[in-house]
C-alpha positions in Angstrom: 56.5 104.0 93.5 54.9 105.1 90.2 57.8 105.3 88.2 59.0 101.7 89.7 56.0 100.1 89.0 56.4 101.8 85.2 59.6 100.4 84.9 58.6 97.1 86.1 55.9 97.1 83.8 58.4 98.5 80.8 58.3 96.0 78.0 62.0 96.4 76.8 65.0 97.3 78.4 65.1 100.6 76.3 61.6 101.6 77.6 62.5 100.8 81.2 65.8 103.1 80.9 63.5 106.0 79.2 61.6 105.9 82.1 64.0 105.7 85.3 64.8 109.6 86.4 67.8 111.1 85.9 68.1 111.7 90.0 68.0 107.4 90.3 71.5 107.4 89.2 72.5 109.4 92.0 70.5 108.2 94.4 71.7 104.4 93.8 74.9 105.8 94.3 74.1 107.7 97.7 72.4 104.5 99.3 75.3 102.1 98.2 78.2 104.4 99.9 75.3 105.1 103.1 74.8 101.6 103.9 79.1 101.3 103.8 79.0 104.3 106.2 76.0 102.7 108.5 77.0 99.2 108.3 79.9 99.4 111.0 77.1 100.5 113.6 76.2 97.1 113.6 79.3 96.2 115.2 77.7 97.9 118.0 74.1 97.5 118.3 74.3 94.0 117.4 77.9 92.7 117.1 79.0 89.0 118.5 75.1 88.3 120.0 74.7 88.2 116.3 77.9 87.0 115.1 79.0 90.1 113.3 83.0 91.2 113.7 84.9 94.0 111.8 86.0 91.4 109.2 81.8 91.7 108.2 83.0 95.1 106.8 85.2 93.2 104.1 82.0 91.5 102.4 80.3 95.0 102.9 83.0 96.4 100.5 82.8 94.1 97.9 78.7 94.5 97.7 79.5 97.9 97.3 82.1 97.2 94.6 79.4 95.1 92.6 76.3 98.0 93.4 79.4 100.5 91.3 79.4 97.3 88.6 75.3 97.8 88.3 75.4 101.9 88.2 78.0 101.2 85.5 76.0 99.5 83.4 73.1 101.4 84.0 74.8 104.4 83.1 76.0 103.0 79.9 72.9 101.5 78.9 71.7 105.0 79.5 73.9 106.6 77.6 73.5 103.9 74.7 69.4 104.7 74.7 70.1 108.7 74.5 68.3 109.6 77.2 70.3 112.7 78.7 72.1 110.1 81.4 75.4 108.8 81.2 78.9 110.1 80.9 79.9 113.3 80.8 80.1 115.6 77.5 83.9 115.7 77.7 84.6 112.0 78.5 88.0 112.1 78.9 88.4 115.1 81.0 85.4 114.6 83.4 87.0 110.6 83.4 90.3 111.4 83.9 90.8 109.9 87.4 88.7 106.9 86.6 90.3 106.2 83.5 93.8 106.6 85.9 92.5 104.3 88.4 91.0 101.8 85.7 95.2 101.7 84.7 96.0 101.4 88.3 94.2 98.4 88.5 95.1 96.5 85.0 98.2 97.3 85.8 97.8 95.7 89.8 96.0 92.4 88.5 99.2 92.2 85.7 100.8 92.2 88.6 99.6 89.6 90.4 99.3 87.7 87.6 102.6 87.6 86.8 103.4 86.9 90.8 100.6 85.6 92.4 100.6 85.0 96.2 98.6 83.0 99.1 96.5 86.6 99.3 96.0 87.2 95.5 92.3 86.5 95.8 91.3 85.9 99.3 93.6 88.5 101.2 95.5 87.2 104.5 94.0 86.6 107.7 94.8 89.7 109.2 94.6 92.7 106.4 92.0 90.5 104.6 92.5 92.6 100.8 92.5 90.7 98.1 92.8 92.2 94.3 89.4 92.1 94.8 89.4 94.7 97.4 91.9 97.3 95.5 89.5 97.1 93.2 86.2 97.8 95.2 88.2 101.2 96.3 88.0 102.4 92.8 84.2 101.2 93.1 83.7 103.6 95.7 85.4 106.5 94.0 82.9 105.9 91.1 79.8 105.8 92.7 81.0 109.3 95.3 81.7 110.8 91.7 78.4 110.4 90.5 76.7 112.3 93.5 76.3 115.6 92.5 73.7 117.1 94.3 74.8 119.3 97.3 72.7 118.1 99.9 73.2 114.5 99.1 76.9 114.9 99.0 76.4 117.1 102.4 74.5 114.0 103.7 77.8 111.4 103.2 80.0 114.0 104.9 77.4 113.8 107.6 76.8 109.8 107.6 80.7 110.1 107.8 81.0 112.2 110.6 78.2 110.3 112.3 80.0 107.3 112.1 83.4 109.0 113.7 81.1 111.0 116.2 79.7 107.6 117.1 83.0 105.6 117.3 84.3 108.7 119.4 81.1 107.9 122.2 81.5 104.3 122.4 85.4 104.8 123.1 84.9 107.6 125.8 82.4 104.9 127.6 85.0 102.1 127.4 87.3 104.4 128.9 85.1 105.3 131.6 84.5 101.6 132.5 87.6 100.7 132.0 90.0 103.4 133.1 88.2 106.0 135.6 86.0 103.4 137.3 89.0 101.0 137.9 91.0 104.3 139.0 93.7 103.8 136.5 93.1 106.1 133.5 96.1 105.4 131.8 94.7 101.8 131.2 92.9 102.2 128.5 95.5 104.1 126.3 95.5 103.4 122.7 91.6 101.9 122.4 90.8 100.3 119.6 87.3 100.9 119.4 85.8 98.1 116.7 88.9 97.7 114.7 92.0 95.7 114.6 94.8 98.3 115.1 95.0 102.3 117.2 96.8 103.5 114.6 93.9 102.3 111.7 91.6 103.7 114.2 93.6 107.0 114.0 92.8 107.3 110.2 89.3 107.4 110.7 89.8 109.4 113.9 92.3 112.1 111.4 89.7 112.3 108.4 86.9 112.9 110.8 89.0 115.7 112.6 89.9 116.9 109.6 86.0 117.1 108.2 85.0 118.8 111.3 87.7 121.5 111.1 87.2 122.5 107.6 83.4 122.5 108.2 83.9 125.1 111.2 85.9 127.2 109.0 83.4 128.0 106.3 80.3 127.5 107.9 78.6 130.7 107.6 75.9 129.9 110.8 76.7 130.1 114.1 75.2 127.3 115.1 76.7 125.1 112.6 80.1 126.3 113.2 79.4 125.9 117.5 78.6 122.4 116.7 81.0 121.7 114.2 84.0 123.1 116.6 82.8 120.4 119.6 82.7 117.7 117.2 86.1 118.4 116.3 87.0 118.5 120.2 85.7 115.1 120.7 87.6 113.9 118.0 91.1 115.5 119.0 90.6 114.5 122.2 89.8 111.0 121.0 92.7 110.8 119.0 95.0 111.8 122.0 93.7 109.2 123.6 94.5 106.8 120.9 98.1 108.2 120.5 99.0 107.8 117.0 101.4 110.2 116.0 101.2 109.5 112.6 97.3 110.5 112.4 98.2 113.6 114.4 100.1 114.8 112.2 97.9 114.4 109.5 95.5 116.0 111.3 97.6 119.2 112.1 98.8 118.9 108.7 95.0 119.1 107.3 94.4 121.6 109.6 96.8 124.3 108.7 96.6 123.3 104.9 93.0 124.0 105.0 93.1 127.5 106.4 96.8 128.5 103.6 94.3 127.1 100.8 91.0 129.4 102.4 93.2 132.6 102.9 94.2 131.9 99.6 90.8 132.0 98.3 90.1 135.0 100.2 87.3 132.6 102.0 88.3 132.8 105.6 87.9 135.3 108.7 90.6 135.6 111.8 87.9 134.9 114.5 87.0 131.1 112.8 90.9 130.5 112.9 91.1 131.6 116.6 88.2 129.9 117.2 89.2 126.0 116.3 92.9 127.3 117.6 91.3 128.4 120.7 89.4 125.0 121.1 92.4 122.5 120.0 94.6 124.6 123.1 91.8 123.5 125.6 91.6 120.1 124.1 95.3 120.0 124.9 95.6 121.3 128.0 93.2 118.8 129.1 94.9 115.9 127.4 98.1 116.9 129.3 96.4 117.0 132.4 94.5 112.9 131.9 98.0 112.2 131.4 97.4 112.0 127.1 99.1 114.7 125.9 101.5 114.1 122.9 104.1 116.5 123.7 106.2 113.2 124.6 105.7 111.7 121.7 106.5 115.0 119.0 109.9 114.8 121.2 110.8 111.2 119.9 109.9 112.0 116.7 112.2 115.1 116.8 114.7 112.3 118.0 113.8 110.1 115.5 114.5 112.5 112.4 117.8 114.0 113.8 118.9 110.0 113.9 117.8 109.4 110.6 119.4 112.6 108.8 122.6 112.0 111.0 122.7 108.3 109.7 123.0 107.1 113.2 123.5 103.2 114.0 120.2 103.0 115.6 117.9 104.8 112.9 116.4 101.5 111.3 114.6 101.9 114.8 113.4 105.2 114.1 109.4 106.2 113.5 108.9 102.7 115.5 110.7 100.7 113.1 109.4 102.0 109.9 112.6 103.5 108.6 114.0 100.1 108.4 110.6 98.8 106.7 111.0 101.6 104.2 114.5 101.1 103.3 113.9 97.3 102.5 110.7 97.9 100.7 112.6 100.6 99.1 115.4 97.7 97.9 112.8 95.8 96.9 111.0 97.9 94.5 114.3 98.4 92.8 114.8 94.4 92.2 111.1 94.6 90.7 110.0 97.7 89.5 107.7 97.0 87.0 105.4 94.3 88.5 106.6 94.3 92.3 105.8 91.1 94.4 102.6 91.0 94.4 100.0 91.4 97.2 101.5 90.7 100.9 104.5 89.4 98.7 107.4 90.8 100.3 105.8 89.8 103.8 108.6 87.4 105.3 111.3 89.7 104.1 110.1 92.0 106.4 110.9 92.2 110.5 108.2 89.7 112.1 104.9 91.3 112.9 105.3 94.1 110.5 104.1 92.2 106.9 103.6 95.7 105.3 105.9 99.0 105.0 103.5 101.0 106.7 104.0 103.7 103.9 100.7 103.2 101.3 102.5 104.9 98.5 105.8 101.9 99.5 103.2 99.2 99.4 101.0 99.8 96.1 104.8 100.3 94.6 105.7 96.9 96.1 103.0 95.1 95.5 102.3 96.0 91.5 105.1 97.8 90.3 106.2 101.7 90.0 103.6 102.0 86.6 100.8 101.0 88.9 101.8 103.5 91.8 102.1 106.5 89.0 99.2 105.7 88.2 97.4 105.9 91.2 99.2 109.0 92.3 98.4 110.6 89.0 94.5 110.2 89.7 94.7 111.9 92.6 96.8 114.3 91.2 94.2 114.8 88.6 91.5 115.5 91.3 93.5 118.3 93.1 94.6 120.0 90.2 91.1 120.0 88.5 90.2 121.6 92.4 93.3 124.3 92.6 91.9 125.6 88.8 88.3 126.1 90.2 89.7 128.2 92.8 87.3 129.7 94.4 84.2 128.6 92.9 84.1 125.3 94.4 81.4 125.0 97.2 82.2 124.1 101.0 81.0 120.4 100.6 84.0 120.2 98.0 86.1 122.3 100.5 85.6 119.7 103.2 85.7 116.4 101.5 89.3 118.1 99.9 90.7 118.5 103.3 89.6 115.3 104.5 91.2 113.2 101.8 94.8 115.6 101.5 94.7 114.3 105.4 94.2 110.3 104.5 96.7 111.2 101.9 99.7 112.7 104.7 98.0 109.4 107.1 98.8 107.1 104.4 102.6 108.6 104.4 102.5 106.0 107.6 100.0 103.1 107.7 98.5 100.3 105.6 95.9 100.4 103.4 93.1 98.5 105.4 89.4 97.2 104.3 87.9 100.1 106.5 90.2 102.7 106.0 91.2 102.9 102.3 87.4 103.1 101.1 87.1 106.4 103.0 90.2 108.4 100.8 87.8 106.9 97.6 84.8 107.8 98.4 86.0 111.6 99.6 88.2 111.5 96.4 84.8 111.0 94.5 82.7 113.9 96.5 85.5 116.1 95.8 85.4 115.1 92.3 81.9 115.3 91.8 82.3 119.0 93.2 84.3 120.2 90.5 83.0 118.3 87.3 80.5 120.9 85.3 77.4 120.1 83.4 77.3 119.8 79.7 73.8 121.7 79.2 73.9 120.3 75.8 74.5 117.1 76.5 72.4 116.6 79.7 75.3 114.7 81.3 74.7 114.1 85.1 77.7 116.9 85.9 77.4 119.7 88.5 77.1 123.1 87.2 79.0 125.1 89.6 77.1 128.6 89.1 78.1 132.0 90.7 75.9 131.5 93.2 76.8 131.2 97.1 75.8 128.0 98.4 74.3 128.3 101.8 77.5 127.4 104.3 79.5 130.4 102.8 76.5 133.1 101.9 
């Protein structure tokens, strides 16, 4: 409150930045992406009584993007008073995704631009993003990026994993009412929980899965690891419940990435592997006993693939439809590759209730062009490569955050891009990013300094 009421009290601008602490950048930062991560409990402690649906979360996102507008221009007014804040030394190294995504998005309002549509600026009824939106994402990516302190950047893993935890409880109880208690527990297959769509609710259900895993396998205390492995039980089993393959396989896919990339790194022990094998078995053998197994459902995707690579009559059919979808979007892109359609622009080409590929990479190329899809793919690129070279010497906040966004990425191989899903592969993009970004000593830029030391989940 001291150092508020001196900056109140500052008589120019450039006094007031001299005085405001180099840990107020990051804090601003941490309580814009918290109140994102806490604003959906709303849904459920107050929700209709007070008028409050999921489409509240699309306003959330765009305060958000305008809280990464303000830390901006402190930042740079920071920077312009030489007071240690600001960008990093090596701007164009330590900016390299941003700089990517800043592309991605000149490149997406060219787009539109040059073919606007009914959803330009407002978003459609149902998806509700707007160019807008796309670039809010890139808002959150800034503001994770400029969290470098562990334990804050352990707290949004937490807040995430709260909110998944939470959504996971609400569900179960819904299915207890409505399935067990009305003796039919196959009724309730597929909840939604508080948003539109099971298999958007299976990307929040796969990153949280995937956060939970990663966390059991380099947690160094027992404790952690023992709470960590029933979180990660509670959201398998959630996620069978939901039945969306497509998130499933994400998961598994995060999964066994994350313990190739730890062996790699020489950072992983046989019994921690065992141990979350040992506990998604159980969850399994319990899901196939509730009758929500998804051994049924690997079959038709086995099916699915053999039609596809064997050209079959039927394969438009195939993954639910979303081989057909791809191959149109596909034909598509090729009549405008530069600036696509626009946003929701190729919507009444597509089979009715569809709208969307259902392929993220498909619809950013669709929407503004293969220049604006490099370049979002190239940012990312940018943050995994920057990770591979640090090898080892990233800590197991990075680690997590890392697994959780390589499984939106395998998720986003099958889904939309929705206004509470696509913030949470930005905001894990910027933690990860933030985690591998070192301080210019020099320079005081507000970096991490990764130092030898162990950091207290893998010591």
């Amino acid at each position: 409150m001291k150092t508020f009421r001196r900056v109140w009290c500052a008589r120019t601008v450039r006094d007031a930045i001299e005085i405001i602490p180099e840990a107020f950048y990051e804090c601003f930062a941490l309580v814009a992406l918290a109140y994102w991560l806490i604003a959906p409990l709303l849904l459920w402690w107050w929700g209709e009584s007070g008028g409050i649906e999921i489409t509240f979360l699309e306003w959330v996102n765009v305060q958000v993007g305008a809280l990464a507008i303000a830390l901006a221009g402190l930042l740079l007014a920071a920077r312009r008073a030489d007071v240690g804040a600001g960008w990093a030394r090596d701007r164009w190294r330590d900016n390299l995704p941003l700089m990517l995504l800043g592309a991605f998005l000149v490149l997406a309002l060219i787009a539109t631009l040059i073919h606007p549509t009914d959803a330009t600026w407002t978003g459609d009824q149902y998806r509700r993003e707007s160019m807008l939106s796309f670039a809010s994402y890139v808002g959150f990516f800034f503001l994770a990026s400029q969290v470098f302190d562990r334990s804050r950047r352990r707290l949004l893993l937490g807040l995430l994993l709260g909110l998944v935890v939470v959504t996971c409880v609400v569900t179960f109880a819904a299915v207890l009412i409505d399935g067990w208690a009305g003796g039919d527990w196959a009724l309730p297959h597929r909840v939604t929980a508080y948003l539109h769509q099971f298999n958007h609710y299976g990307y929040l259900l796969a990153v949280g899965g995937a956060l939970a895993a990663s966390g059991a396998l380099v947690a160094a205390r027992g404790r952690v690891r023992a709470a960590l492995l029933a979180v990660f039980a509670i959201i398998l089993l959630t996620l069978l419940l939901n039945d969306t393959l497509g998130a499933y396989v994400a998961l598994a896919s995060g999964c066994v990435g994350a313990v190739v990339w730890l062996a790699v790194l020489r950072r992983l022990t046989v019994t921690r592997v065992v141990a979350l094998v040992a506990v998604a078995v159980i969850v399994h053998l319990g899901a196939e006993t509730l009758g929500v197994g998804t051994f049924g459902e690997l079959g038709s995707l086995g099916a699915d693939v053999q039609a596809v690579s064997a050209g079959a009559a039927d394969a438009e059919s195939a993954g639910t439809g979303r081989w057909g979808l791809w191959v149109i979007t596909i034909e598509q892109i090729a009549a405008s590759p530069w600036f696509g359609h626009g946003i929701e622009g190729i919507a009444d080409l597509l089979p009715v209730g569809f709208g969307r590929p259902h392929n993220e990479y498909l619809q950013y190329a669709v929407f503004f062009g293969a220049p604006a899809l490099v370049a979002y793919v190239a940012a990312i690129a940018a943050v995994f490569v920057r990770l591979v070279k640090r090898g080892s010497g990233v800590d197991a906040i990075t680690v997590c955050a890392a697994v959780g966004a390589a499984t939106y990425l395998v998720s986003a191989c099958f889904g939309n891009t929705m206004y509470y899903t696509a913030p949470l592969l930005f905001l894990l993009l910027g933690v990860v990013w933030a985690g591998v970004r070192v301080r210019g000593a020099a320079s005081g830029a507000t970096t991490l300094e990764l130092r030898p030391e162990v950091d207290e989940y893998t010591r």
